[in-house]
N, C-alpha and C positions, 0 to 999 in steps of 0.2 A: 570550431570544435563540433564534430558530430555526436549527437546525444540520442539514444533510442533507449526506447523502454521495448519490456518481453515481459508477459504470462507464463511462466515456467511447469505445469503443473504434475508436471513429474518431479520437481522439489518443493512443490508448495509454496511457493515464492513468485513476486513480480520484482523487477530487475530494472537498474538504470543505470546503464554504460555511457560514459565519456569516450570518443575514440578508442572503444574498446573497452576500455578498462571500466568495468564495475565499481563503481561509485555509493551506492544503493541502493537497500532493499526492502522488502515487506514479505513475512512471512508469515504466512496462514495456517489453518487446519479446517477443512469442510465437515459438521457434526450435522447431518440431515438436512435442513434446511435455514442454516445459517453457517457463515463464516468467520473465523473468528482470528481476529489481524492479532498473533500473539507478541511480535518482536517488527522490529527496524531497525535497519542500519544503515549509518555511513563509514564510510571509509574514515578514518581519523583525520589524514591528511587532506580531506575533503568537505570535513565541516564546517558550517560556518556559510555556507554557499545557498540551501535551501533546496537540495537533492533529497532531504527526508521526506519535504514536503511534495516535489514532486512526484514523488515514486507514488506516494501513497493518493494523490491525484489521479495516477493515472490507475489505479489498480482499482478506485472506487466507480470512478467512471467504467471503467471493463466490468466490474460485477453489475454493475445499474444496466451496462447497455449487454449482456450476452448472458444471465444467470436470474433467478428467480428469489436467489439467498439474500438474507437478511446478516448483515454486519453484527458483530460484539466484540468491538473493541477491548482486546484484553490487555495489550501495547498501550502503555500511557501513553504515548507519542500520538499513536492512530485518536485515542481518545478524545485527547487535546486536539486536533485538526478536525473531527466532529463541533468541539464547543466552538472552535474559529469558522467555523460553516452550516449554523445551523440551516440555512436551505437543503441541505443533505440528509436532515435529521429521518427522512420518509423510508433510509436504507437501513438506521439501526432495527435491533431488535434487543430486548433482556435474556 
């Protein structure tokens, strides 16, 4: 299975396709100088696997390594993968 993730930022979104198919996502909005993870999704037929988790792995990693913004998790999901990672805590913000 081929799996890649994509920054979309023409929809606001980071993205993770299985052999194509879009599996899940994280969807943002950029307010100055913070970004705020509002929604995630998986595919239905796709939960259960840990592609929520992914996605939003790689999307955190991408804002820490290419941006200067500060996280506010408004996505309980995004929130909850902050308390399971407090070494990450340096990207939130209020």
């Amino acid at each position: 299975m081929a799996t890649t993730f994509a920054h979309e930022p023409a929809a606001s979104r980071y993205t993770m396709h299985n052999d194509g198919q879009l599996v899940a996502l994280a969807d943002y909005t950029v307010n100055g100088h913070s970004i705020s993870f509002n929604h995630t999704y998986t595919q239905p037929a796709q939960r259960g696997h840990g592609y929520a988790g992914q996605v939003v792995d790689f999307a955190m990693d991408d804002v820490e390594a290419t941006t200067d913004l500060k996280v506010l998790p408004m996505c309980w999901y995004v929130a909850e993968w902050f308390e399971k990672h407090p070494e990450r805590a340096s990207l939130l913000t209020r």
